[in-house]
BALUMLUM-953775 format. One record per atom (N, C-alpha, C): residue number from 1; residue in one letter; atom name; x negated, y, z. Coordinates in steps of 0.05 Angstrom, whole numbers, padded with zeros to 5 digits. Layout:
! residues N
<pt><k>NUM</k><r>a</r><a>CA</a><px>X</px><py>Y</py><pz>Z</pz></pt>
...
//
This chain:
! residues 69
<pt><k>1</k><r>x</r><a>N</a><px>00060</px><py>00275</py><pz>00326</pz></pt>
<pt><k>1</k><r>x</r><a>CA</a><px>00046</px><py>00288</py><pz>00304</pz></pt>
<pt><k>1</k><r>x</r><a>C</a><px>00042</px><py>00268</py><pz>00281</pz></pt>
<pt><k>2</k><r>x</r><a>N</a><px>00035</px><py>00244</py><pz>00282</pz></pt>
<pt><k>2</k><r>x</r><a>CA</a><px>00031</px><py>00221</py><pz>00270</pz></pt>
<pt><k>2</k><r>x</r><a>C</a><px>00062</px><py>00220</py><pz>00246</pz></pt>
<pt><k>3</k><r>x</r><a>N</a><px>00080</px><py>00222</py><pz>00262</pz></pt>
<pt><k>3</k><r>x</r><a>CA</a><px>00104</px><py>00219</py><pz>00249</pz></pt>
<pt><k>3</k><r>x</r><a>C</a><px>00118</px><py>00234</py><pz>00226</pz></pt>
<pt><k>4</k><r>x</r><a>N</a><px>00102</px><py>00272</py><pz>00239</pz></pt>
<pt><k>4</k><r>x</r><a>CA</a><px>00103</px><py>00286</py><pz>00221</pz></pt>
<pt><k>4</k><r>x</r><a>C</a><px>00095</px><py>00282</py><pz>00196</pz></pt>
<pt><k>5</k><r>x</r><a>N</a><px>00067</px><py>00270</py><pz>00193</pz></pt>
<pt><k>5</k><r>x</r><a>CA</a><px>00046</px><py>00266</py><pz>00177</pz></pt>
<pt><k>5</k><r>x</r><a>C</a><px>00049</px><py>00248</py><pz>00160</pz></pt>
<pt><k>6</k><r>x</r><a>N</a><px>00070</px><py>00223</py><pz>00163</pz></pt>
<pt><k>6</k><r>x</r><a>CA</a><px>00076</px><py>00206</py><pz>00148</pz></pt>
<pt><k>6</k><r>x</r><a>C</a><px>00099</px><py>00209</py><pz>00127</pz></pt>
<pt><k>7</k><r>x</r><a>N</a><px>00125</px><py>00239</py><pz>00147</pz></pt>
<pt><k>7</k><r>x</r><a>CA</a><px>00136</px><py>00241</py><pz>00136</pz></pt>
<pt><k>7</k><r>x</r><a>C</a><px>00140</px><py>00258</py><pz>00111</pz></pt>
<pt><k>8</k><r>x</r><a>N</a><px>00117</px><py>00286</py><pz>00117</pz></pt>
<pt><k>8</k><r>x</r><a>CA</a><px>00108</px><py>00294</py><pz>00093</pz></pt>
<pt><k>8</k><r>x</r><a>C</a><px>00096</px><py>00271</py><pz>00066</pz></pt>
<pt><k>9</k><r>x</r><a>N</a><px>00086</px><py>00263</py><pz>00081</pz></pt>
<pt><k>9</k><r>x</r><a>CA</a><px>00076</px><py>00237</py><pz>00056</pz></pt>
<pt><k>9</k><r>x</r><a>C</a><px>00097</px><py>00224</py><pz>00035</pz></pt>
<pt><k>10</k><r>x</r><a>N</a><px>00120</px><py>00226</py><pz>00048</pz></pt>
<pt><k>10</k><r>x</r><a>CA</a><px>00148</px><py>00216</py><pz>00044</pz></pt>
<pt><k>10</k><r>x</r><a>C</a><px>00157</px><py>00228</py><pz>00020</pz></pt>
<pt><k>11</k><r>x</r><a>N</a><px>00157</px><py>00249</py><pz>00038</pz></pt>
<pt><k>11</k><r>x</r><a>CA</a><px>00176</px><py>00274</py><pz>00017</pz></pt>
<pt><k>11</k><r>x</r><a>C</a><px>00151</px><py>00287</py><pz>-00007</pz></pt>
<pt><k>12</k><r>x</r><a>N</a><px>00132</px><py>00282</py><pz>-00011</pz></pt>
<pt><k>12</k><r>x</r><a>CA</a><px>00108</px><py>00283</py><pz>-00027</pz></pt>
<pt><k>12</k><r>x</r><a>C</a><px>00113</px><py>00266</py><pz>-00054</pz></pt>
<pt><k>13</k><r>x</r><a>N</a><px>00123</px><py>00236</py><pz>-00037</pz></pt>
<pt><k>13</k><r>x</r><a>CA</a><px>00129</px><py>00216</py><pz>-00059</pz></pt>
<pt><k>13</k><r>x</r><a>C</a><px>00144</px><py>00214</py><pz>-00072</pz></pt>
<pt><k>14</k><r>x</r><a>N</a><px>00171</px><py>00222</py><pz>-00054</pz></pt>
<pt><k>14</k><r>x</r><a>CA</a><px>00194</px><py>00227</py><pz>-00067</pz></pt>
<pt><k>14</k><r>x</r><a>C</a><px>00197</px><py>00251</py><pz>-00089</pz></pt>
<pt><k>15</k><r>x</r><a>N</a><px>00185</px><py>00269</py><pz>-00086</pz></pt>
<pt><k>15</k><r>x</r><a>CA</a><px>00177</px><py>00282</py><pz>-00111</pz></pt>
<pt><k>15</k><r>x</r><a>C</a><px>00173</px><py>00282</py><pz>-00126</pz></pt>
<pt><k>16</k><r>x</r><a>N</a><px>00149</px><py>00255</py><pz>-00124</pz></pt>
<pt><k>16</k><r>x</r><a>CA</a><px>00135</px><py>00246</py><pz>-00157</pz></pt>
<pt><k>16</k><r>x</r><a>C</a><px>00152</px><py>00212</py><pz>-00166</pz></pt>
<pt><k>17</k><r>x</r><a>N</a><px>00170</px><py>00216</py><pz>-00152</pz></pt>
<pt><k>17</k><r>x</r><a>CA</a><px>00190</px><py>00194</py><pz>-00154</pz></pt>
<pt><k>17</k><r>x</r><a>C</a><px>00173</px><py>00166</py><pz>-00149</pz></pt>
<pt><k>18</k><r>x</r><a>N</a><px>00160</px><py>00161</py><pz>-00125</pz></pt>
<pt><k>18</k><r>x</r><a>CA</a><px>00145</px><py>00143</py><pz>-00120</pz></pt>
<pt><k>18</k><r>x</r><a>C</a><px>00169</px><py>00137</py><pz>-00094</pz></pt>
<pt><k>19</k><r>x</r><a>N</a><px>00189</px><py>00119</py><pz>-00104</pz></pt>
<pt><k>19</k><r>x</r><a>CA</a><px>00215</px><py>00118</py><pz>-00083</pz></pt>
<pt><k>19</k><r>x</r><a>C</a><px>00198</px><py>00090</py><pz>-00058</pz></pt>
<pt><k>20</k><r>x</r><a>N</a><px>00191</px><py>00071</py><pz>-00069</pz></pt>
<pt><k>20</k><r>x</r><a>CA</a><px>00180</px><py>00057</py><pz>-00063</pz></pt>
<pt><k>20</k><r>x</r><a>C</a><px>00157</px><py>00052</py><pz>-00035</pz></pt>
<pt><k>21</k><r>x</r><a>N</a><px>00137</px><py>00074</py><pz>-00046</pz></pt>
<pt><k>21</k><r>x</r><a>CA</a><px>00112</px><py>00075</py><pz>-00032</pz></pt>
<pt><k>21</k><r>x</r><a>C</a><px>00128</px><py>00112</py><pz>-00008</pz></pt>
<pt><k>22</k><r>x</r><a>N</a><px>00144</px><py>00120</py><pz>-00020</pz></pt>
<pt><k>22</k><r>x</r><a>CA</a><px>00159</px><py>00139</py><pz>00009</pz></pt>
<pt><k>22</k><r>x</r><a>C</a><px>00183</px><py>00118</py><pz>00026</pz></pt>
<pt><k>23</k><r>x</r><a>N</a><px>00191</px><py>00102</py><pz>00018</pz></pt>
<pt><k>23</k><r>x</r><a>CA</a><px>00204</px><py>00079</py><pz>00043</pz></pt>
<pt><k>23</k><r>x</r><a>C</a><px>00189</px><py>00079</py><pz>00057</pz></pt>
<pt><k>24</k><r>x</r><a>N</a><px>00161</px><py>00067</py><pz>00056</pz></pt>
<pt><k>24</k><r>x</r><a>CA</a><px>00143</px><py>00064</py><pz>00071</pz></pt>
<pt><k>24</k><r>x</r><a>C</a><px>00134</px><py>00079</py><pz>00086</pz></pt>
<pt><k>25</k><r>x</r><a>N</a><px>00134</px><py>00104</py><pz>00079</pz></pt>
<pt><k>25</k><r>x</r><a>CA</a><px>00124</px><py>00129</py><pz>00098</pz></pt>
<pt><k>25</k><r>x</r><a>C</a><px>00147</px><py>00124</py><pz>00120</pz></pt>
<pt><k>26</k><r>x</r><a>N</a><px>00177</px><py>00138</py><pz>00108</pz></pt>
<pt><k>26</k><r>x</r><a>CA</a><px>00194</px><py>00141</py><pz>00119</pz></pt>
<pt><k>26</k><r>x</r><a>C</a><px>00202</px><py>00118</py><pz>00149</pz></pt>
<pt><k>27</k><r>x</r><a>N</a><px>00195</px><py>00093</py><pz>00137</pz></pt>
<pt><k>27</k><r>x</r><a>CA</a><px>00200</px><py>00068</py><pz>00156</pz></pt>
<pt><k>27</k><r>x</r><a>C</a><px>00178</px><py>00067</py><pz>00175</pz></pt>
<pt><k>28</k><r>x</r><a>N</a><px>00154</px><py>00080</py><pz>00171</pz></pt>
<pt><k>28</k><r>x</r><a>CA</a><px>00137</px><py>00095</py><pz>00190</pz></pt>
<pt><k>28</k><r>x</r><a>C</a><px>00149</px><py>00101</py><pz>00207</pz></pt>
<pt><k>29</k><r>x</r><a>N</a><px>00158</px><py>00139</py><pz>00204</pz></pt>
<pt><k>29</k><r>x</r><a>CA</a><px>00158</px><py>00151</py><pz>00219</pz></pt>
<pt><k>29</k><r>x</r><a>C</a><px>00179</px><py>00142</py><pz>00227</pz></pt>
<pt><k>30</k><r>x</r><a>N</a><px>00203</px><py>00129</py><pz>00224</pz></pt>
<pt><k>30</k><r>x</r><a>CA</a><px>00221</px><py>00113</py><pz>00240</pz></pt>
<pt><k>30</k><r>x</r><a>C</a><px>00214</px><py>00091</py><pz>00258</pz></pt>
<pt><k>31</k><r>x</r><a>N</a><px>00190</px><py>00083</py><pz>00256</pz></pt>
<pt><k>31</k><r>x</r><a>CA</a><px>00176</px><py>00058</py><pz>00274</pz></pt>
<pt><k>31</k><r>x</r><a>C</a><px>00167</px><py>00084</py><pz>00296</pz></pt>
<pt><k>32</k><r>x</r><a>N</a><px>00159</px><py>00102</py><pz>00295</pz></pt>
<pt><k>32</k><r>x</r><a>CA</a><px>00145</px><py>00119</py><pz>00311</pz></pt>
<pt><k>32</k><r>x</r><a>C</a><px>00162</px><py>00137</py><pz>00327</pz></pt>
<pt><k>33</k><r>x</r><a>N</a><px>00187</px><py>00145</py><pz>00312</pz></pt>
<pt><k>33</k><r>x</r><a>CA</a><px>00213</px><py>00162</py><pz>00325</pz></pt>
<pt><k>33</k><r>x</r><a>C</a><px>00243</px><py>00152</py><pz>00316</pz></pt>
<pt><k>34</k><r>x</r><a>N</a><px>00253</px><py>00134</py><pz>00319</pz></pt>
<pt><k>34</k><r>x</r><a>CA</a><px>00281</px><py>00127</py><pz>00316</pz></pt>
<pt><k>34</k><r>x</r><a>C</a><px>00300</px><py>00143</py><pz>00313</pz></pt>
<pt><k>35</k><r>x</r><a>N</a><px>00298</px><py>00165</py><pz>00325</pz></pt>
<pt><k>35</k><r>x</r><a>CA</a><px>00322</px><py>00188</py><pz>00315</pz></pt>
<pt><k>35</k><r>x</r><a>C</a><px>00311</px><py>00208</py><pz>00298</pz></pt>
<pt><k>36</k><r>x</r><a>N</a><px>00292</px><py>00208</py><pz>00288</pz></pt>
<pt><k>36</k><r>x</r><a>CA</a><px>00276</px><py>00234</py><pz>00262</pz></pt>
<pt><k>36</k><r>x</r><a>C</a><px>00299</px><py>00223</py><pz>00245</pz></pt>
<pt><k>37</k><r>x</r><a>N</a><px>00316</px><py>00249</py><pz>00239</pz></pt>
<pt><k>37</k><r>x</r><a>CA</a><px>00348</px><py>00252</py><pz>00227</pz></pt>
<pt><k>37</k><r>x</r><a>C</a><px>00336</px><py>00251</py><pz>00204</pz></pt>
<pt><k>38</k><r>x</r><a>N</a><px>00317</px><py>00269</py><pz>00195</pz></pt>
<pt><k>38</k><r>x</r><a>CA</a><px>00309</px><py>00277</py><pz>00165</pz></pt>
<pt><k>38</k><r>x</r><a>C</a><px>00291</px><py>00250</py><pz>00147</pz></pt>
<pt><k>39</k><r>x</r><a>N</a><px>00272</px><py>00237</py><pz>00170</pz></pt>
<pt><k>39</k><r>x</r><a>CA</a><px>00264</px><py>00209</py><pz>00159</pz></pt>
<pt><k>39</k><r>x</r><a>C</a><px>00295</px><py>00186</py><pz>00147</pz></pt>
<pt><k>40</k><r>x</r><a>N</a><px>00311</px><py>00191</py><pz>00158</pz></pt>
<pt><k>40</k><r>x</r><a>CA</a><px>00325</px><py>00169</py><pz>00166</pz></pt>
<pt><k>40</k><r>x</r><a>C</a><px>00349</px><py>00183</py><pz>00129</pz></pt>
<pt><k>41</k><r>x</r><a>N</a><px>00347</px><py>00211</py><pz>00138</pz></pt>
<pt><k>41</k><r>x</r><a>CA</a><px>00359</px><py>00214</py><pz>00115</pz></pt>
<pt><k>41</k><r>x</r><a>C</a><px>00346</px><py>00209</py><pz>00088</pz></pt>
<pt><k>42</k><r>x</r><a>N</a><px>00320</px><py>00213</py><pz>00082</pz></pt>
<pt><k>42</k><r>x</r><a>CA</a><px>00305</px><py>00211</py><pz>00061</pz></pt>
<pt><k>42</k><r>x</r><a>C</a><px>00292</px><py>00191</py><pz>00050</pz></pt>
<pt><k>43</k><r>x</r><a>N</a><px>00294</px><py>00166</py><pz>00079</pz></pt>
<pt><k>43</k><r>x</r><a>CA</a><px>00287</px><py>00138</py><pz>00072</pz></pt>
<pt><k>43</k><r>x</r><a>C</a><px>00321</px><py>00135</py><pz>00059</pz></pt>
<pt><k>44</k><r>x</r><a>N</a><px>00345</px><py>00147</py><pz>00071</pz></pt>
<pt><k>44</k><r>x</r><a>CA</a><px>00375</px><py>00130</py><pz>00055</pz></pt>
<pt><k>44</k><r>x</r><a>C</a><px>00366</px><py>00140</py><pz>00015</pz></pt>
<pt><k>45</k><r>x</r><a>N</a><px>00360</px><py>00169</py><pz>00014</pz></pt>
<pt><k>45</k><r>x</r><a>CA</a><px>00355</px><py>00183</py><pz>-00004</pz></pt>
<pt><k>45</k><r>x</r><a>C</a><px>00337</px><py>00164</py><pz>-00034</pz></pt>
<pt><k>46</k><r>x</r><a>N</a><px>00311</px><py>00163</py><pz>-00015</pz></pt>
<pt><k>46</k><r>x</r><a>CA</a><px>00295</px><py>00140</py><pz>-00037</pz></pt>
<pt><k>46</k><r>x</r><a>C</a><px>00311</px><py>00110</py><pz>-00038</pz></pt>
<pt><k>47</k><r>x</r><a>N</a><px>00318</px><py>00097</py><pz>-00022</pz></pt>
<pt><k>47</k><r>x</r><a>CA</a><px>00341</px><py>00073</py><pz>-00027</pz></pt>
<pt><k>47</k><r>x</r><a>C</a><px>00358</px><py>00087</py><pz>-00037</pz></pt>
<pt><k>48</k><r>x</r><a>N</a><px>00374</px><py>00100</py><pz>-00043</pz></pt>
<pt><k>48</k><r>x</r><a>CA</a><px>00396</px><py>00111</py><pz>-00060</pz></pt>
<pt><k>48</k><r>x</r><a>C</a><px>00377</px><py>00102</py><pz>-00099</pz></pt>
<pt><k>49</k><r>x</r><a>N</a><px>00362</px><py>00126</py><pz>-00095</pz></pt>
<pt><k>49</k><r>x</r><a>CA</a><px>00345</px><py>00130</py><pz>-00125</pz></pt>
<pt><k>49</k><r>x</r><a>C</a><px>00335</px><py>00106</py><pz>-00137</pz></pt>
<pt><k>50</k><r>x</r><a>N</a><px>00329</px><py>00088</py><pz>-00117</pz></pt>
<pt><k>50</k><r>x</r><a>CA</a><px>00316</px><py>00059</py><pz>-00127</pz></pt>
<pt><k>50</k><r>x</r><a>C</a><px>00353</px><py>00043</py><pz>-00143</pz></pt>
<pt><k>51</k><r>x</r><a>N</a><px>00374</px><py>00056</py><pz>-00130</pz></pt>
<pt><k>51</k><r>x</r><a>CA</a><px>00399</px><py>00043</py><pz>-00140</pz></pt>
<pt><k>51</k><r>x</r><a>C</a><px>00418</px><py>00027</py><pz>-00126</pz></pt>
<pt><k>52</k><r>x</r><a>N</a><px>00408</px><py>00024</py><pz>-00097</pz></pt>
<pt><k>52</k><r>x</r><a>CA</a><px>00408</px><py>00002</py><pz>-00072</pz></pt>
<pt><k>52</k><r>x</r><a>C</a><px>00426</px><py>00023</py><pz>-00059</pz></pt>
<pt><k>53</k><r>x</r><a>N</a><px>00461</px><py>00031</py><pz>-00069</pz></pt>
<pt><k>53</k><r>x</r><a>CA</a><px>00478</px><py>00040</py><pz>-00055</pz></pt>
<pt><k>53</k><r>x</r><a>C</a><px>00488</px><py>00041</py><pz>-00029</pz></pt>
<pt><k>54</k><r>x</r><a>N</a><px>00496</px><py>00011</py><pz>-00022</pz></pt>
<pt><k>54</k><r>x</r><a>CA</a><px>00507</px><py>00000</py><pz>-00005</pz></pt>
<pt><k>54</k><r>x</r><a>C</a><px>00478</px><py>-00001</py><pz>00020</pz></pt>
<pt><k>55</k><r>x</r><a>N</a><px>00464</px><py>-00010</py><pz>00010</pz></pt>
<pt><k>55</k><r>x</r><a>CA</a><px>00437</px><py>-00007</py><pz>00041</pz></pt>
<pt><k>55</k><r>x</r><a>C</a><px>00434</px><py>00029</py><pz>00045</pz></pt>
<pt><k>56</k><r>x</r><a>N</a><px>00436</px><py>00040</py><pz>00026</pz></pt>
<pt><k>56</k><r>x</r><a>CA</a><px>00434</px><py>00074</py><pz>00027</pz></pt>
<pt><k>56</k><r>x</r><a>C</a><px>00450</px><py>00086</py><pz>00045</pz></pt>
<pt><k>57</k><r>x</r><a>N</a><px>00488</px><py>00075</py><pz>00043</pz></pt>
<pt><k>57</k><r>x</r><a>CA</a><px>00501</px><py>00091</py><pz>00056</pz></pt>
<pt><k>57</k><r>x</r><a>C</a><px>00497</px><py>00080</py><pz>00081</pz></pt>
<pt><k>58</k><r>x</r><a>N</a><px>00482</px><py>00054</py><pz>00090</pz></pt>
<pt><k>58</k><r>x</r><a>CA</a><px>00484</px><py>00041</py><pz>00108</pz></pt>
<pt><k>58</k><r>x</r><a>C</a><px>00463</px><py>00062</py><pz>00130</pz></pt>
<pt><k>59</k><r>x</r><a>N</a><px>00442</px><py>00065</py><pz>00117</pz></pt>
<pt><k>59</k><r>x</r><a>CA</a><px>00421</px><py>00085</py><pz>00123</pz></pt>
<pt><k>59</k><r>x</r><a>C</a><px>00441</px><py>00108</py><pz>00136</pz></pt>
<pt><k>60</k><r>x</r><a>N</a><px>00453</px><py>00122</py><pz>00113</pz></pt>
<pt><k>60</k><r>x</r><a>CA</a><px>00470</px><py>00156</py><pz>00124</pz></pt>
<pt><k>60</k><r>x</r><a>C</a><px>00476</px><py>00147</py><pz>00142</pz></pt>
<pt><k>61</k><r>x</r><a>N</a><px>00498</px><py>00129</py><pz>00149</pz></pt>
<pt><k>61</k><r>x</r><a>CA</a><px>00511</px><py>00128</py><pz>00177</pz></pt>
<pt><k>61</k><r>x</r><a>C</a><px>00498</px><py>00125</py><pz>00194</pz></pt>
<pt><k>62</k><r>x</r><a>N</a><px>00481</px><py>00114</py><pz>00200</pz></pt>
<pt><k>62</k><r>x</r><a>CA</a><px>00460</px><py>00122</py><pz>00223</pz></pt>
<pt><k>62</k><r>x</r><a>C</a><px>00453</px><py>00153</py><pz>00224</pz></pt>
<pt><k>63</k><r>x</r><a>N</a><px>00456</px><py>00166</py><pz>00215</pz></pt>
<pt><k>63</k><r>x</r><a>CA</a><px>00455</px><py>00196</py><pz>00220</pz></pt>
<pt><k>63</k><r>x</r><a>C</a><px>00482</px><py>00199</py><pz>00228</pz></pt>
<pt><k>64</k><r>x</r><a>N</a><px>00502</px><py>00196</py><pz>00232</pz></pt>
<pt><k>64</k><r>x</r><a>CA</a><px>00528</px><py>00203</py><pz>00242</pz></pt>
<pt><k>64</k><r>x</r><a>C</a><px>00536</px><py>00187</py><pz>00264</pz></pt>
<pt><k>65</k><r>x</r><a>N</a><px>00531</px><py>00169</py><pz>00267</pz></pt>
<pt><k>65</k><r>x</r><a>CA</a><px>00537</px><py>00145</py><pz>00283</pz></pt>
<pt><k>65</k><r>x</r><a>C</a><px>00514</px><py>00134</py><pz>00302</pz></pt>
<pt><k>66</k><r>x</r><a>N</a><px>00492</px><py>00142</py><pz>00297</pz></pt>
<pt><k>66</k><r>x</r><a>CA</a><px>00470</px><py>00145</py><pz>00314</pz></pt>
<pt><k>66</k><r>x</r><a>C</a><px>00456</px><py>00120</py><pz>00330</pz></pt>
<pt><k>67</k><r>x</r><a>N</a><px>00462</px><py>00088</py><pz>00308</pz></pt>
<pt><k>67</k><r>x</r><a>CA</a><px>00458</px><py>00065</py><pz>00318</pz></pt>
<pt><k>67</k><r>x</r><a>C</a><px>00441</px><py>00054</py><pz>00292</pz></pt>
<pt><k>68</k><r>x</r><a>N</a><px>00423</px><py>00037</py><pz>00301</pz></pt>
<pt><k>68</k><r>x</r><a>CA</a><px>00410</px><py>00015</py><pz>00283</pz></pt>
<pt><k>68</k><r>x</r><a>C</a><px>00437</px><py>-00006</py><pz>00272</pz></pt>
<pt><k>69</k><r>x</r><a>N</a><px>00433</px><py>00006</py><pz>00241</pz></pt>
<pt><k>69</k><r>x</r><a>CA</a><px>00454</px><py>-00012</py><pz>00228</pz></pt>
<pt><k>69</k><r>x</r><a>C</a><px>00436</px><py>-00034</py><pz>00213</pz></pt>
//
């Protein structure tokens, strides 16, 4: 439940383009669930928007490939 809660927080920030302070959420709910697909996508999502390509796609592939890159 905890994980949920951080990750709304996430996607709250990412809204108001606070890419920064939703990593944080996101790297949460990934400390709390390792495979939450949608944290994992939306933490690559805010690293994308901050400009940080290469760590971003590094992010996606862990949704396909299913390993700590």
């Amino acid at each position: 439940m905890e994980a949920e809660l951080y990750f709304k927080k996430g996607i709250n920030l990412i809204s108001k383009d606070k890419y920064i302070k939703a990593i944080s959420c996101f790297e949460k709910v990934l400390d709390i669930d390792p495979e939450y697909i949608e944290a994992i996508y939306n933490l690559g999502l805010a690293i994308h928007r901050l400009g940080n390509l290469d760590k971003a796609v590094r992010i996606y592939l862990r949704i396909s490939i299913g390993s700590d890159l």
